[in-house]
N, C-alpha and C positions, 0 to 999 in steps of 0.2 A: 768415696765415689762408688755408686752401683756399677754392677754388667752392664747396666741401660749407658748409662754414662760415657762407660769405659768404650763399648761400639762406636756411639756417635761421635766419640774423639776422637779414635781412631782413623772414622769415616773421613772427618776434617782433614786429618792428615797426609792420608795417602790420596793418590792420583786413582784415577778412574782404572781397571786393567791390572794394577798393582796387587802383590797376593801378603796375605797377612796369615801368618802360619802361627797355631796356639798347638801346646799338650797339656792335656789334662786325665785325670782320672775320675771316674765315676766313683760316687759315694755310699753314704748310707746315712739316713734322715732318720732319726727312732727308730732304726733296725731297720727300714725298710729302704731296700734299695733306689739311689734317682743315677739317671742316669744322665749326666752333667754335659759331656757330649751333644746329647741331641738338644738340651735343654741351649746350648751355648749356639747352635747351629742355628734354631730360631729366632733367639736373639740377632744374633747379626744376619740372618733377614732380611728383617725388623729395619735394618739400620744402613741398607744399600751396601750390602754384602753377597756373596752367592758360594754355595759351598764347591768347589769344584776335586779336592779328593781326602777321605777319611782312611788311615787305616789302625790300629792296635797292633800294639807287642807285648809279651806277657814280659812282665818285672822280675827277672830274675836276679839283679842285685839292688840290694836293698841298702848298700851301705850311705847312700845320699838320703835316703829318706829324713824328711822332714818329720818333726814332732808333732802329733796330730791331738797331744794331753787324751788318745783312747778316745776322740770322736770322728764318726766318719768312716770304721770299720778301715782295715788295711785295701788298698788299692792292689788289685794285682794287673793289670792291663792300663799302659798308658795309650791314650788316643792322640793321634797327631791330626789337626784338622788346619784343612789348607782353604781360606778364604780368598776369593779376589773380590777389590771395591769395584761395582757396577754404577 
């Protein structure tokens, strides 16, 4: 399943007015910074979504971290973004 996928299922899902809260962290593509965030925010869009609040906390424990096999560079800011379906 794409991002594309994963919105418009979601879309399906919830009710109009309903809020659909993701966190993510931003990456790094061949060393080169994306920042996944805004990248996700478009997306659901796209998809009868509206962003209504974004904010970041820097990562200071790292013990849950997940195995990334050294790609993607270390995440240090998670973003919590708060959608409601429109």
């Amino acid at each position: 399943m794409s991002i594309l996928d994963h919105f418009a299922e979601i879309s399906k899902c919830l009710d109009k007015g309903r809020h659909y809260i993701m966190v993510v962290g931003d990456s790094s593509v061949s060393n080169i910074p994306f920042n996944t965030s805004n990248f996700l925010t478009e997306i659901a869009e796209r998809n009868g979504f509206r962003i209504t609040n974004k904010w970041g906390y820097k990562i200071k424990n790292r013990y849950m971290r997940f195995d990334r096999n050294g790609r993607g560079g270390i995440i240090e800011i998670d973003w919590v973004l708060d959608f409601v379906r429109i």
